[in-house]
C-alpha positions as CSV (number, residue, x, y, z in Angstrom):
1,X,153.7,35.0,78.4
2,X,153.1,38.3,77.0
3,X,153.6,41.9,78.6
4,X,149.6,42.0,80.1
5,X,149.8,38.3,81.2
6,X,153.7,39.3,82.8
7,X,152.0,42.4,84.9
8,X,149.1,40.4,86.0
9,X,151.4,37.9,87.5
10,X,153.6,40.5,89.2
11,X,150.7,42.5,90.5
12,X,152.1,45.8,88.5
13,X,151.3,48.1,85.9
14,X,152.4,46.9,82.1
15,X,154.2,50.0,81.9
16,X,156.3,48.4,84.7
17,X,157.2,45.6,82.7
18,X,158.2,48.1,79.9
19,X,161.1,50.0,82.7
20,X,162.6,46.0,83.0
21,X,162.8,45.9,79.5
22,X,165.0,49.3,79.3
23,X,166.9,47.4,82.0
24,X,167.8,44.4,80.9
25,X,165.0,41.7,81.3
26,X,165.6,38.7,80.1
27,X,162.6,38.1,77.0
28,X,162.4,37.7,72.9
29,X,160.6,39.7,70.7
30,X,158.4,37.9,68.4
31,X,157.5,40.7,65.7
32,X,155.7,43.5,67.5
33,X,155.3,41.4,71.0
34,X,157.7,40.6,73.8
35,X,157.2,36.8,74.9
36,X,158.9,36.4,78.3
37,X,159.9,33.1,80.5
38,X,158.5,33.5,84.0
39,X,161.0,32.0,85.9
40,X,163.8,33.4,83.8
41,X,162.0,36.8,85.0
42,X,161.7,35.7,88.6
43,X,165.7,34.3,88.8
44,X,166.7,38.2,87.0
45,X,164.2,39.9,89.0
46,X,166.2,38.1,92.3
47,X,169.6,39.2,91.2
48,X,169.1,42.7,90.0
49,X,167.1,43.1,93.5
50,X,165.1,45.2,91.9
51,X,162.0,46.6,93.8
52,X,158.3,45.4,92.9
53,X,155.9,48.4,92.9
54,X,152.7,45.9,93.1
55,X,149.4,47.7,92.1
56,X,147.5,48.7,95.0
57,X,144.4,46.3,95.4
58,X,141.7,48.8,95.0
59,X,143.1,50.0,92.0
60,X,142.0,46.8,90.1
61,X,138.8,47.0,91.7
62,X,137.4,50.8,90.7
63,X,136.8,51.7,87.1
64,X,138.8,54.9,86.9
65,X,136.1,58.1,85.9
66,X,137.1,60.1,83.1
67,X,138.2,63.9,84.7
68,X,135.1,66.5,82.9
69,X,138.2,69.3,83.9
70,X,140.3,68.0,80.9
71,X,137.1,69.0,78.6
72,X,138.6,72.7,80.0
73,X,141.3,74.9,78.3
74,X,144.3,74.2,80.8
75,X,145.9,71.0,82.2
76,X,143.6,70.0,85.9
77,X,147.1,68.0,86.5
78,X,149.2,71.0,86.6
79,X,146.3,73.3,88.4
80,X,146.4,70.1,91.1
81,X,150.3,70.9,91.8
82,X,149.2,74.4,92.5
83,X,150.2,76.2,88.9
84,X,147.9,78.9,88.1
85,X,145.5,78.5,85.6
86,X,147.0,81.4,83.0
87,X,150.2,79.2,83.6
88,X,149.0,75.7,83.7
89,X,149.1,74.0,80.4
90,X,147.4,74.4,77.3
91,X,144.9,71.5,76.7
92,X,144.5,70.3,73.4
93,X,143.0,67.2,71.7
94,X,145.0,65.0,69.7
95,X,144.8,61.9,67.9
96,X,147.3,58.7,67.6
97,X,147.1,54.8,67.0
98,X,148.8,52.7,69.8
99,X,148.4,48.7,69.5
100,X,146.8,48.9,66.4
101,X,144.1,50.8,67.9
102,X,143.0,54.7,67.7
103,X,142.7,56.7,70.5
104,X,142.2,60.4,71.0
105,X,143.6,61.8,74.2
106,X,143.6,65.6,75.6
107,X,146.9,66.3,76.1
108,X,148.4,69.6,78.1
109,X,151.1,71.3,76.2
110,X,154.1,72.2,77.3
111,X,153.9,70.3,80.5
112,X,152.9,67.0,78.9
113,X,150.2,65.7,81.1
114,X,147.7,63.8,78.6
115,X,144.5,61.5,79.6
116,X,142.6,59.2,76.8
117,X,139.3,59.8,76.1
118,X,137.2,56.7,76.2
119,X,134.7,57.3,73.6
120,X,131.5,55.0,75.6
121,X,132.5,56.9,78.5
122,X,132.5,60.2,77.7
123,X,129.6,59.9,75.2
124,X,127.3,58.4,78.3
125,X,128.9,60.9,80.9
126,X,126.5,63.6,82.1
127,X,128.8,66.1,80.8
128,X,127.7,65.4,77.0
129,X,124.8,65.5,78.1
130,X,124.5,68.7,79.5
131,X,126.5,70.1,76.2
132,X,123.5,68.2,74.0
133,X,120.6,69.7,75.6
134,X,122.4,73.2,75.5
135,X,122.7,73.0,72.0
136,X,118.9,71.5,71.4
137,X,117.7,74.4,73.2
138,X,119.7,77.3,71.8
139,X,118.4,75.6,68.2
140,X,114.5,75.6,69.7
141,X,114.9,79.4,70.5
C-alpha cells in the first residue's frame, strides 16, 4: 500500500501520512516510494495514540477553484490574515518538478504561501479569458 492508497484508507491528507513518517511509522522504502503494512500502521497508530485529522467529507466532494488574486502582485493568503497589501508578500511564479512531474506554482515571498497553477484550469478560467480579449483588442485598435 502506497502513501495515496494509506491516506485514502485513513480518511486524511497524504501530507498526513508524510508527519507519521517524520515520527516513526512503521514502512519500507522501495526506491523513491514508501510501501506500508496496514495493520502494522493501525497497531503503531494505537500505541503512539496519535490523533487522526480525517478530511472533512465535503472536501473530497468540491473540486477546489484556482484563487484569480494569486494572478496579483502580493500574497491573497497573507492579505486574508489582515497584512496590508504594501506588506503582504511578493508574488512570484516559479517553476519545479515534484513526482516526476512539472508544476509551476505562484509563490509569495518572504512569507512562503505558494498555490500550483493547474494549467486546464487556469487556461479555461474566465480570467484568461478576459486577459485574451484585452490583448485582441488593443492589437485591432
Amino acid at each position: 500500500m502506497d502513501r495515496k492508497e494509506l491516506a485514502k484508507e485513513f480518511d486524511v491528507w497524504p501530507w498526513e501520512v508524510d508527519d507519521w513518517l517524520l515520527w516513526g511509522c512503521p514502512a519500507k522504502k522501495i526506491r523513491t516510494v514508501w510501501d506500508f503494512n496496514l495493520e502494522k500502521v493501525k497497531i503503531w497508530l494505537e500505541t503512539k495514540k496519535i490523533k487522526i485529522k480525517r478530511i472533512r467529507p465535503h472536501h473530497l466532494l468540491i473540486k477546489p477553484l484556482f484563487d484569480q488574486r494569486w494572478f496579483g502582485e502580493r500574497c491573497p493568503i497573507c492579505i486574508d490574515r489582515g497584512i496590508p497589501g504594501e506588506k503582504a508578500g511578493k508574488v512570484y511564479t516559479l517553476g519545479e518538478v515534484t513526482d516526476g512531474k512539472w508544476h509551476i506554482r505562484r509563490a509569495g515571498i518572504p512569507c512562503g504561501h505558494s498555490a500550483y497553477l493547474r494549467y486546464l484550469e487556469i487556461l479555461n478560467s474566465s480570467f484568461v479569458r478576459d486577459k485574451m480579449k484585452a490583448s485582441l483588442k488593443s492589437r485591432v485598435v
